[in-house]
NUNU-935170 format. One line per field, with one value per residue (C-alpha): residue number from 0; residue in one letter; x, y, z. Coordinates in steps of 0.25 Angstrom, whole numbers, padded with zeros to 4 digits. Layout:
% NUNU-935170
i c(NUM, ...) .
aa c(a, ...) .
xx c(X, ...) .
yy c(Y, ...) .
zz c(Z, ...) .
***
This chain:
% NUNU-935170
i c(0, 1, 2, 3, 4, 5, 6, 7, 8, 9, 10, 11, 12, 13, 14, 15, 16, 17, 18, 19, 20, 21, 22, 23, 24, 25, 26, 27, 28, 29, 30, 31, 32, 33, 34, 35, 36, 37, 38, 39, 40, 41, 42, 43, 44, 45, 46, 47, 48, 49, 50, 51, 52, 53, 54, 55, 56, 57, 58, 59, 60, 61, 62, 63, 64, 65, 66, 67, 68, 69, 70, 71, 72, 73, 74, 75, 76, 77, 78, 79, 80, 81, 82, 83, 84, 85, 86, 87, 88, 89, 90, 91, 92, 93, 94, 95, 96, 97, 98, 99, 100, 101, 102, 103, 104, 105, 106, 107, 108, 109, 110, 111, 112, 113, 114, 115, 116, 117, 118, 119, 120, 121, 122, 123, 124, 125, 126, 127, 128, 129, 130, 131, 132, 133, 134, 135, 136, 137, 138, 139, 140, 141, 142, 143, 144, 145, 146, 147, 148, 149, 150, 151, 152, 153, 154, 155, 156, 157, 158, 159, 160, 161, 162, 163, 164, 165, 166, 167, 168, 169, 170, 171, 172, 173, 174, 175, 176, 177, 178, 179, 180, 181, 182, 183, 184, 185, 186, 187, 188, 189, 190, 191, 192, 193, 194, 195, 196, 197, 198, 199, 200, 201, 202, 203, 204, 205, 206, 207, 208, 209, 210, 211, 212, 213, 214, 215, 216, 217, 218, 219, 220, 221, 222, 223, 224, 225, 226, 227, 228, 229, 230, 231, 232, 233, 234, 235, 236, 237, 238, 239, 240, 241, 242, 243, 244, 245, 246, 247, 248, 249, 250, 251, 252, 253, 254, 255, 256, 257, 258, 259, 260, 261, 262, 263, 264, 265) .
aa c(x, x, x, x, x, x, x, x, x, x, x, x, x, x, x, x, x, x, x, x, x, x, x, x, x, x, x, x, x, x, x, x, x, x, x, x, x, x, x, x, x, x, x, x, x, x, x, x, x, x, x, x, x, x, x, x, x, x, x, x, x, x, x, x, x, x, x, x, x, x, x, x, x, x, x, x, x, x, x, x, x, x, x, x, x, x, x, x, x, x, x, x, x, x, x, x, x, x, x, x, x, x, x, x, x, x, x, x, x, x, x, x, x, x, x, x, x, x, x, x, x, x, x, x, x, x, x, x, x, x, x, x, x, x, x, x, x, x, x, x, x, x, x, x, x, x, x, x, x, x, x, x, x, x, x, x, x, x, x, x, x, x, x, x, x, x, x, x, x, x, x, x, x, x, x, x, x, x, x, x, x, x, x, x, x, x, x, x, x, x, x, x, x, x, x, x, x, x, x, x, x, x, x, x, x, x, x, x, x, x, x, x, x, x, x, x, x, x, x, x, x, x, x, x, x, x, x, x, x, x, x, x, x, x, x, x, x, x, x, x, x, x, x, x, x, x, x, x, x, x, x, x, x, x, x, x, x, x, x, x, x, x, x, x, x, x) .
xx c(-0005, -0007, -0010, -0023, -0025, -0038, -0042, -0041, -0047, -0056, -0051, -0045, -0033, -0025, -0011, -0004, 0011, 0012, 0024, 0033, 0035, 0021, 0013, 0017, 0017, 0003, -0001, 0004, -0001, -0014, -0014, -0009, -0022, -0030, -0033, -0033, -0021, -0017, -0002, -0002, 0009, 0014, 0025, 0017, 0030, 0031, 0015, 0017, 0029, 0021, 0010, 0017, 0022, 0010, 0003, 0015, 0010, -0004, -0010, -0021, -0014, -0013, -0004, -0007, 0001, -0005, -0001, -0009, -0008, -0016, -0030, -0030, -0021, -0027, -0041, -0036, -0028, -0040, -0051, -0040, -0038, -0053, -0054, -0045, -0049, -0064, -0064, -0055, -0055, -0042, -0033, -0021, -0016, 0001, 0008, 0017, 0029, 0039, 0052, 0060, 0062, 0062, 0053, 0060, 0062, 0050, 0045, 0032, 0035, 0039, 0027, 0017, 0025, 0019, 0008, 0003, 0006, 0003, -0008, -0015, -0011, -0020, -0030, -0033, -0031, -0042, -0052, -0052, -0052, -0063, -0071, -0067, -0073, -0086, -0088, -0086, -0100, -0092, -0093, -0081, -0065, -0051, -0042, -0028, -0017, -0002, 0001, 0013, 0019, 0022, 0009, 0009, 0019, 0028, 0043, 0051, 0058, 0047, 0036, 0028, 0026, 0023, 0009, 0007, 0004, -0002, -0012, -0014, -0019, -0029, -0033, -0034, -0044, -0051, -0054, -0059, -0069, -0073, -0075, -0081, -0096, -0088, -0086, -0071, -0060, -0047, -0035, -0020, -0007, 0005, 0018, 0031, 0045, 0044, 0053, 0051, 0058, 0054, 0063, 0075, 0072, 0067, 0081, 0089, 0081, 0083, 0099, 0095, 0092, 0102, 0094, 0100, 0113, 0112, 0100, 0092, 0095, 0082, 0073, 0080, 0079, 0066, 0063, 0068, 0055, 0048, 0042, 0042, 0058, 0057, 0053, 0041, 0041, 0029, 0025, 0023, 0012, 0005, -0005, -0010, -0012, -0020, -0028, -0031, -0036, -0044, -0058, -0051, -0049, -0063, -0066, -0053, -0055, -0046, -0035, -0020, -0013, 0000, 0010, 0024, 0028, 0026, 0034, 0022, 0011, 0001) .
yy c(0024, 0014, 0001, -0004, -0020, -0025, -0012, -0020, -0036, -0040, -0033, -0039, -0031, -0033, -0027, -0025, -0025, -0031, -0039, -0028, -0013, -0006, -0017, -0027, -0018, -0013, -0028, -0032, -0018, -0022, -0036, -0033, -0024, -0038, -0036, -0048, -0045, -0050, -0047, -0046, -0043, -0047, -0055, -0066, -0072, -0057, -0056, -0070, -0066, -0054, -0061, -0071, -0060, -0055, -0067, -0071, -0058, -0063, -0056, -0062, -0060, -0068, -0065, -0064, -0061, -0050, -0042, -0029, -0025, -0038, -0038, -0053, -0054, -0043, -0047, -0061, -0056, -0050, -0061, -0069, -0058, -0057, -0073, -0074, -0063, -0062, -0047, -0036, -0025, -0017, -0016, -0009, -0006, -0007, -0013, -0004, -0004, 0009, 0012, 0025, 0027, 0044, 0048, 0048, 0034, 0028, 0018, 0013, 0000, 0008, 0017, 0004, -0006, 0005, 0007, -0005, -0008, 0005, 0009, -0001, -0012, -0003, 0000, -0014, -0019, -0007, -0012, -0026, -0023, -0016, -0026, -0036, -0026, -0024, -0039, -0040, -0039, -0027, -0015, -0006, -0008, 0000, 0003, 0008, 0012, 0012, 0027, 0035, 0048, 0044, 0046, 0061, 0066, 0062, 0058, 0058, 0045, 0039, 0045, 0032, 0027, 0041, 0040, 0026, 0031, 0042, 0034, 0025, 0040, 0043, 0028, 0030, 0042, 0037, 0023, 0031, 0037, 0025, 0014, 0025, 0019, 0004, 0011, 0006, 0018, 0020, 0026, 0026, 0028, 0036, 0032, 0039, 0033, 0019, 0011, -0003, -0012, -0003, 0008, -0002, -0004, 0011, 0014, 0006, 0013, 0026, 0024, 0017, 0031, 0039, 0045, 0043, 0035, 0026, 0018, 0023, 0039, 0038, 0036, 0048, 0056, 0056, 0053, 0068, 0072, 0064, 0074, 0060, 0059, 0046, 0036, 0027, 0013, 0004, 0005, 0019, 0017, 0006, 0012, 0022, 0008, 0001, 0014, 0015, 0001, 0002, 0009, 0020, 0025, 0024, 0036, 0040, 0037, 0041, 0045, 0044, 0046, 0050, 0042, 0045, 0053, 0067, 0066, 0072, 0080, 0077) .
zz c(0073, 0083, 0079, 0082, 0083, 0076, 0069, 0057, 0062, 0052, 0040, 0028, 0021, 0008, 0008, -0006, -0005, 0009, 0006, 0011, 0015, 0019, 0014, 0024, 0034, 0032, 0032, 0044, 0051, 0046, 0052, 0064, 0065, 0063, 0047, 0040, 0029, 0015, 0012, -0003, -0011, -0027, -0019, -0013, -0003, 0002, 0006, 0013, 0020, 0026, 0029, 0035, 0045, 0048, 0050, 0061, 0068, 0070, 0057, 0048, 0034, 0020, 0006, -0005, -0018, -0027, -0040, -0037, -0051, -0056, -0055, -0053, -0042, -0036, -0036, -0031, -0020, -0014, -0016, -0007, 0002, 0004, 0005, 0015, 0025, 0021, 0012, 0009, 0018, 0016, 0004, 0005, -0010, -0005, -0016, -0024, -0032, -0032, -0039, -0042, -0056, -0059, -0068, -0081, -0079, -0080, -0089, -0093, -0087, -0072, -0073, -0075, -0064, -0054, -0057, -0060, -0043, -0039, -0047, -0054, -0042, -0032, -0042, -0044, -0028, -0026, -0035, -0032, -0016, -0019, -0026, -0013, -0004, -0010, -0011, 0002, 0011, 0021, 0015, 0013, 0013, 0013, 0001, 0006, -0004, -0003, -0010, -0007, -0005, -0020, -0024, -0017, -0024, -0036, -0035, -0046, -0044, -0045, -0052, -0057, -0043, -0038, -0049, -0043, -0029, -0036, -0042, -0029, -0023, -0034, -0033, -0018, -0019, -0032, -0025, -0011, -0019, -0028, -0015, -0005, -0008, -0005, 0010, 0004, 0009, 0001, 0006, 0003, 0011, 0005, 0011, 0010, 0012, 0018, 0023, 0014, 0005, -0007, -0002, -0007, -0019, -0021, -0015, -0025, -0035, -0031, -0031, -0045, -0051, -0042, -0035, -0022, -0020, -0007, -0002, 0007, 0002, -0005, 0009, 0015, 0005, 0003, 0020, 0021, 0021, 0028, 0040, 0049, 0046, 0042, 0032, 0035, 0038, 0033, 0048, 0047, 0038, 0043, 0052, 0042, 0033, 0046, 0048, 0034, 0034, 0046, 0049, 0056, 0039, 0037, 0034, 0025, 0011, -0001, 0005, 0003, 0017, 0018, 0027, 0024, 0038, 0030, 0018, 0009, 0013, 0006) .
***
């Protein structure tokens, strides 16, 4: 998709989990297509690196630190959000946590550390980006969810966070059909294999179990079937994200788009 300056001058957008990987790149994508952004992320020296970079590229951008799975910090990260660039259009529900942990091996204390990011973090972003937008005098807005692949179908090395994008799905569709008189759409992405710095950590933990032996065995294993014959970049993704954002999408609504070069149809 070709990118198209000024598609987005004028809107406001909150990304979750832009102090890396598809987060920061979805925030600079959106800036560079003349949103007004605020980089959020629980790690506050993370969010302002990123924005620093965005702003050194001519963006309008701001950080802010925020715990998704506190209501408190959440409502507070948008009031500043809506402060600062006069409203909330666009929320994209990114941050996450991931980890591989077969299924025989998960505790209590696993199962509710993701899903209190994944599930409860973008319930909670939803509601109070919600109760911004219809303060606000414009009428309508955009919801966009990170999902995955994960959430299409389950893997067994990681079954709790395969529910946790499950979950973001239903919440997807439930909310499509809960803010449609709001005029407010909501969509999700699913991406597949990417390319970031959770792969390291998801590799050492693969090696962890013994599941595969070197870094990097992982990736290719599952790459193999990827129709595109490649894994994805966060680059790969970002159009779908400014597309998503923008009125082109106006008329989608509910749905979880699949972005992971073929790997699942779906």
């Amino acid at each position: 998709m070709a990118q198209d300056r000024g598609r987005l001058t004028g809107k406001s957008c909150i990304v979750t989990g832009a102090g890396q990987g598809i987060g920061k790149a979805i925030a600079a994508r959106l800036a560079a297509e003349g949103a007004s952004v605020a980089v959020v992320d629980i790690n506050v020296r993370t969010a302002e690196s990123v924005a620093a970079e965005i702003e050194n590229a001519g963006g309008i951008v701001g950080a802010v630190k925020c715990d998704v799975a506190d209501r408190k910090s959440v409502r507070a990260m948008i009031r500043a959000t809506a402060k600062a660039f006069g409203g909330v259009d666009v929320i994209f529900n990114n941050a996450a946590v991931a980890e591989i942990r077969p299924f025989m091996e998960i505790r209590e204390r696993d199962w509710q550390r993701i899903m209190n990011v994944n599930g409860l973090g973008v319930l909670i972003c939803m509601q109070e980006a919600v109760k911004q937008m219809r303060r606000q005098k414009r009428k309508g807005g955009k919801i966009i969810n990170t999902a995955s692949i994960a959430g299409k179908e389950g893997f067994d090395v990681q079954p709790h966070y395969c529910a946790s994008k499950s979950a973001v799905i239903s919440l997807t569709q439930a909310g499509a059909r809960s803010f449609a008189g709001d005029g407010i759409t909501v969509n999700a992405f699913c991406p597949g294999v990417v390319k970031t710095e959770l792969w390291e950590q998801l590799d050492k933990e693969f090696m962890k179990y013994g599941l595969f032996k070197k870094p990097g065995d992982a990736m290719k294993a599952f790459s193999a079937r990827i129709l595109s014959g490649k894994p994805s970049t966060p680059e790969d993704i970002v159009g779908l994200a400014a597309f998503l954002a923008s009125a082109d999408s106006d008329y989608i609504t509910g749905q979880s788009i699949m972005v992971d070069g073929g790997m699942i149809m779906s």
